[in-house]
N, C-alpha and C positions, 0 to 999 in steps of 0.2 A: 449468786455467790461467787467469789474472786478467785481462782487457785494460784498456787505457785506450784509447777514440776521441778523440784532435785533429782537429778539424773546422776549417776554412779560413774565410773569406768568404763561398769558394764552395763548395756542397752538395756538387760532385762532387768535391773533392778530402778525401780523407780517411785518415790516418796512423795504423797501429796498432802499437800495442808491449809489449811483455808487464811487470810492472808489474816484474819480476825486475829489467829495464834499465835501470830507474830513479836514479839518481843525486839521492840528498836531498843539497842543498845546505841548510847551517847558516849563518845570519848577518844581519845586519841589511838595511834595505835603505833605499833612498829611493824615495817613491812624489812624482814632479814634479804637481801638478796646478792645474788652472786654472778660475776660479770664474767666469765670463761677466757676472756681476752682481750687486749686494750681494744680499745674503741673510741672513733671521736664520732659525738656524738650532737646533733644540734639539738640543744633545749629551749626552745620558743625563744622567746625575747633576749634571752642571756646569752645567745649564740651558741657556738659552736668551739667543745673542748676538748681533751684528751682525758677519756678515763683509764686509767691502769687498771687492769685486770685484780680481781679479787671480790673480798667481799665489801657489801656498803650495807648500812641502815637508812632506812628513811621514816623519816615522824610524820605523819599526818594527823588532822583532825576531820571528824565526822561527827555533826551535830545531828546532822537526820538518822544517821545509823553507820555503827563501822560495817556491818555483816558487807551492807550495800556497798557503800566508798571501798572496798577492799575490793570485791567481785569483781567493781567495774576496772581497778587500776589490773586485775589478773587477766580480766579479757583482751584477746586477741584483735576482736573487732569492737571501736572503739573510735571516738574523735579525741585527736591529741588535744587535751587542754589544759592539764597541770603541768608542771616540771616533771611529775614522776614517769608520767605518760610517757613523756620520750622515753625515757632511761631506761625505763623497762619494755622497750622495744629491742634492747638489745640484751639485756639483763636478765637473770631467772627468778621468779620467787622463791625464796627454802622455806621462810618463815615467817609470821605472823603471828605478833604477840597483841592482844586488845585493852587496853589500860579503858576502863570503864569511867565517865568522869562527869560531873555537869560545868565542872570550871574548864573555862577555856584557854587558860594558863598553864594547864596540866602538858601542852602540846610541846611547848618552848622549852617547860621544865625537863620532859623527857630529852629533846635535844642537845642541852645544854649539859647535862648529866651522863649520855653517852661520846658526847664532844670532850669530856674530862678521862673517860678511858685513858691509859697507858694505850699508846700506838694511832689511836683515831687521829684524824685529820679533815679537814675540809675541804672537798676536789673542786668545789664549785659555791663561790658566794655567791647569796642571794638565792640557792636551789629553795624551791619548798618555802620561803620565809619572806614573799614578798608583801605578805598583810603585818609581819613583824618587825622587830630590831633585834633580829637573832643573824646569824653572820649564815648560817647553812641548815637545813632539816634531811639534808644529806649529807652521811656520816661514813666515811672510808675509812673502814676497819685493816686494812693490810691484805697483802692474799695471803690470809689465815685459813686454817680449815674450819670450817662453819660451825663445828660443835662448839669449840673451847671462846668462840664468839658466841654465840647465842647464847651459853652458859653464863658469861661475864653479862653481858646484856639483861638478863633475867633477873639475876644478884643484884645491879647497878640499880634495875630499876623498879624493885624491892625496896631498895632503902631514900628513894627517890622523895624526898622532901612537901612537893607538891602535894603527891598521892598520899601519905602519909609524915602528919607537918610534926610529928613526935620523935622524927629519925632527920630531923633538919642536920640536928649537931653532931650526931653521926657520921653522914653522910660525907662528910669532910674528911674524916679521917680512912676513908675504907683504901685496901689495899687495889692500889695500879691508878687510884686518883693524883690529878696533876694537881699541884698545889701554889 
C-alpha cells in the first residue's frame, strides 16, 4: 500500500493518506506571486532580463494534476525546466488559484484575460507560452499590494469566457478591461 506524508509547519503534526484517495485535479492554474526587488533574472532559452519589482501572475497548465505541478514549481529543491522555475527562484508565492478544466484552452483564456486588466503588462515574451501563440503566461501586475490584485484576478476570472462560455459577452464590458 503507497502513502503520501503531509507534513504542517509543525514536525508534530502529520497527515497520512493512501495515494488510492487521491483525487487528480486537471486544469490550469494561477500562481499570484511577488518579486521583493528588481532582479535580472536568466529564464532558460529566453535569456536573461530585468524584472521590476512587484507583483506577477503566472498561468499554467496541469493535465496530470495541478495539486502536483504546483508543489513542484513551490519546491526549493528542484531542476529548473519551465520558465517559471527560474522566476521563482527569486520570487515568492502568495497565491494560488486552481481553475479546474479538461479543455486545454482554458490556460491561454486565463492569460489573455488577465493580460486585458487595467495596469498588467508583459515583462517577458514568449514566458510560459512556448507550446502557444499567446505573447506571455507571465503577467506583471505593477508593484501593487497583492490583495486588491488577487481580488481583481479572482473577479476577471469568474467572468472568464473559457470556463464559463455564457459570460463571453460579458466579459467585454467589465470594469478596468482594455478595449
Amino acid at each position: 500500500m503507497a502513502f503520501r506524508t503531509v507534513t504542517s509547519k509543525y514536525a508534530h503534526d502529520k497527515i497520512d493518506f493512501t495515494v488510492d484517495n487521491l483525487v487528480v485535479v486537471r486544469g490550469a492554474y494561477c500562481i499570484i506571486c511577488e518579486l521583493e526587488k528588481d532582479a535580472w533574472i536568466k529564464v532558460g532559452s529566453l535569456g536573461k532580463a530585468r524584472f521590476p519589482r512587484g507583483v506577477y501572475v503566472y498561468v499554467g497548465s496541469a493535465q496530470r494534476g495541478i495539486e502536483q505541478r504546483v508543489g513542484r514549481h513551490r519546491s526549493r529543491k528542484k531542476k529548473l525546466k519551465w520558465h517559471i522555475d527560474h522566476f521563482l527562484e527569486k520570487a515568492e508565492v502568495a497565491a494560488v488559484i486552481a481553475v479546474p478544466s479538461e479543455d486545454k484552452e482554458t490556460e491561454c483564456g486565463l492569460a489573455k484575460t488577465i493580460l486585458k486588466i487595467s495596469g498588467a503588462s508583459v515583462p517577458m515574451m514568449g514566458f510560459g507560452s512556448s507550446d502557444c501563440k499567446c505573447d506571455s503566461h507571465l503577467v506583471y501586475m505593477g508593484d501593487e499590494d497583492l490583495e486588491p490584485v488577487t481580488e481583481t484576478i479572482v473577479y476577471r476570472m469568474s467572468m472568464l469566457s473559457t470556463v464559463y462560455p455564457e459570460k463571453r459577452a460579458d466579459s467585454q464590458s467589465l470594469p478596468g478591461s482594455r478595449q
